[in-house]
C-alpha positions in Angstrom: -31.7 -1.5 -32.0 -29.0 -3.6 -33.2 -26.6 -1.0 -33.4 -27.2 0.2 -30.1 -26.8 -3.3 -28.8 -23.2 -3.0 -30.6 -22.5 -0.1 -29.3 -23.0 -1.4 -26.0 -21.2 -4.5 -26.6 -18.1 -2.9 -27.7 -18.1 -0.6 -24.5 -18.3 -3.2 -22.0 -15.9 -5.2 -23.3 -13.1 -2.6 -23.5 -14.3 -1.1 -20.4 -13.7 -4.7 -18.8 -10.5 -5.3 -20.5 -9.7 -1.8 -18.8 -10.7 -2.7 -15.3 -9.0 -6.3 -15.4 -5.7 -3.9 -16.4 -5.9 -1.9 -13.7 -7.1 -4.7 -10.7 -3.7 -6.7 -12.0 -1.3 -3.6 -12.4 -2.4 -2.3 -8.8 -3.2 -5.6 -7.1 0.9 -5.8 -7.5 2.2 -2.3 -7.1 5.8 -3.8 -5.5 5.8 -5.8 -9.2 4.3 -3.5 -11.4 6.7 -0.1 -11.3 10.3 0.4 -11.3 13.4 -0.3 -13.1 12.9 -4.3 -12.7 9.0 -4.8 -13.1 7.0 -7.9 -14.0 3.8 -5.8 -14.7 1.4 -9.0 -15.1 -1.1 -6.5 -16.8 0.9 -6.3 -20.1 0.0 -10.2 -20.8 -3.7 -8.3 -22.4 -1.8 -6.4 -24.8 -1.8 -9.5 -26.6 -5.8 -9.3 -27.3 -4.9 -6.4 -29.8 -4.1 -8.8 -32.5 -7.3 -10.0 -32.4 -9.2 -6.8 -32.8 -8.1 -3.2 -32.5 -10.7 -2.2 -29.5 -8.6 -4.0 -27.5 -5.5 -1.2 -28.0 -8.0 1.5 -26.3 -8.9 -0.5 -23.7 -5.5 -1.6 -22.6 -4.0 2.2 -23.0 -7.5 3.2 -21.1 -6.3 0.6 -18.3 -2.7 1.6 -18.4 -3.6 5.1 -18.2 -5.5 4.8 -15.2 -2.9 2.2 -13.7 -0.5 4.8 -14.3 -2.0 7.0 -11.7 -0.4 5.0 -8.9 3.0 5.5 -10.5 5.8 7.2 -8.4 6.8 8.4 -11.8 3.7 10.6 -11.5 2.2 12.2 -14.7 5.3 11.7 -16.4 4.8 7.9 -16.7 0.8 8.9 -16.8 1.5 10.3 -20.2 4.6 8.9 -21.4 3.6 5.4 -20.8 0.5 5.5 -21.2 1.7 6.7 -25.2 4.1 4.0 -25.1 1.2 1.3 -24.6 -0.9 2.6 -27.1 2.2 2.7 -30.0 3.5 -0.7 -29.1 -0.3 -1.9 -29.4 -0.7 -0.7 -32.4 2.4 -1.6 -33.5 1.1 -5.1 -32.8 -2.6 -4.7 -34.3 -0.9 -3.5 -37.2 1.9 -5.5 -38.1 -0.5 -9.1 -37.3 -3.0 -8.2 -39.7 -1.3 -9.5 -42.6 -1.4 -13.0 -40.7 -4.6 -15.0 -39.9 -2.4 -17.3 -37.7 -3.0 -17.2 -33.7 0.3 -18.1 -33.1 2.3 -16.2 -35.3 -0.3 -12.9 -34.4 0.5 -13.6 -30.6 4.3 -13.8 -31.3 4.5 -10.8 -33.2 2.6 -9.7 -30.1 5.3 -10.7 -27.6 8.3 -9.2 -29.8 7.2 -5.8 -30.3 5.9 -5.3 -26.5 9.3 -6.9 -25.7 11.1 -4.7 -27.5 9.4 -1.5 -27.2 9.8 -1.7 -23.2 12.8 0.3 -24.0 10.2 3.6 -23.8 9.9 2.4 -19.8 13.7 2.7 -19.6 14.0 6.0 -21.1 11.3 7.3 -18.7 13.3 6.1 -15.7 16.7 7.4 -17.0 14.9 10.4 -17.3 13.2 10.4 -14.5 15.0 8.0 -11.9 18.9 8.5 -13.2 18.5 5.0 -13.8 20.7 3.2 -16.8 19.5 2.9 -19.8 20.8 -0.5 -21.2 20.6 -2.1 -17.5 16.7 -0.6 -17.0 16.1 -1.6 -21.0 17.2 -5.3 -20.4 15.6 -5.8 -16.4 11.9 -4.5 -18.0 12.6 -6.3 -20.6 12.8 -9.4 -19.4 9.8 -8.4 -17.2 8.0 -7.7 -20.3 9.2 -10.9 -22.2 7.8 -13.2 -19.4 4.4 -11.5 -18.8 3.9 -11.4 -22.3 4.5 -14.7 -23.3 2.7 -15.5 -19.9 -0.4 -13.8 -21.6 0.4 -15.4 -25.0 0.0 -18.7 -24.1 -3.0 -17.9 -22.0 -4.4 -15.8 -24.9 -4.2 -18.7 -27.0 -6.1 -21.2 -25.6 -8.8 -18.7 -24.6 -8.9 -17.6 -28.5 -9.9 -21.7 -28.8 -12.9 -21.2 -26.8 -14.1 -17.3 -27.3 -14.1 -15.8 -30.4 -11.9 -12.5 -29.5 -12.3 -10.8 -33.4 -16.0 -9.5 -32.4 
């Protein structure tokens, strides 16, 4: 019974992880897509350094998010994979720390810095330049991020986010 009650556990709070994802990303469409983006969403990939459910339930949110793209299934797939590696990225370069602060600002460098995968998709895709896009999503990913960080932090005072 126990394990079922885990199972359950585990399920709701990814699939609410998910949801929240996809209420922010779409609430804010004009914010969310494009080559200069502040997609307020990303500030949850910080809960993957707590524990790794939270990488499937923000690509799982960004998937579905994704579905509203102009990019169509090309930023369906391709950023949806770009989520899920810079997540895991994160999940797997904070485990060697048991520090919030240092786990959240590994967190908010790697995100930061992977956004590049956004700009290739809309050189690709948009004709858009790479170093220009690159630097405009990054800053859009930098300030949700470190949004989310801070955020992350205090609620990681009040709610254990490791179970």
């Amino acid at each position: 019974m126990e394990k079922a009650n885990h199972a359950v556990s585990e399920l709701t709070k990814t699939a609410l992880v998910a949801a929240i994802y996809v209420v922010l990303t779409v609430a804010l469409i004009p914010l969310a897509y494009g080559p200069v983006q502040f997609r307020l969403a990303e500030m949850l990939n910080n809960l993957t350094v707590f524990n790794k459910r939270y990488i499937w339930a923000v690509t799982m949110g960004c998937l579905i998010a994704n579905l509203w793209s102009s990019m169509g299934v090309i930023d369906v797939v391709f950023g949806t994979l770009g989520t899920l590696v810079m997540t895991s990225l994160s999940w797997f370069l904070s485990r060697y720390t048991s520090s919030a602060p240092v786990k959240l600002t590994i967190s908010v460098v790697v995100c930061t810095l992977m956004s590049w995968s956004v700009a290739l998709e809309l050189y690709f895709v948009s004709q858009a330049p790479f170093w220009w896009t690159y630097l405009t999503v990054g800053v859009g990913e930098f300030l949700a991020m470190a949004t989310g960080a801070v955020l992350t932090y205090f609620l990681s005072k009040k709610v254990d986010l490791t179970v």
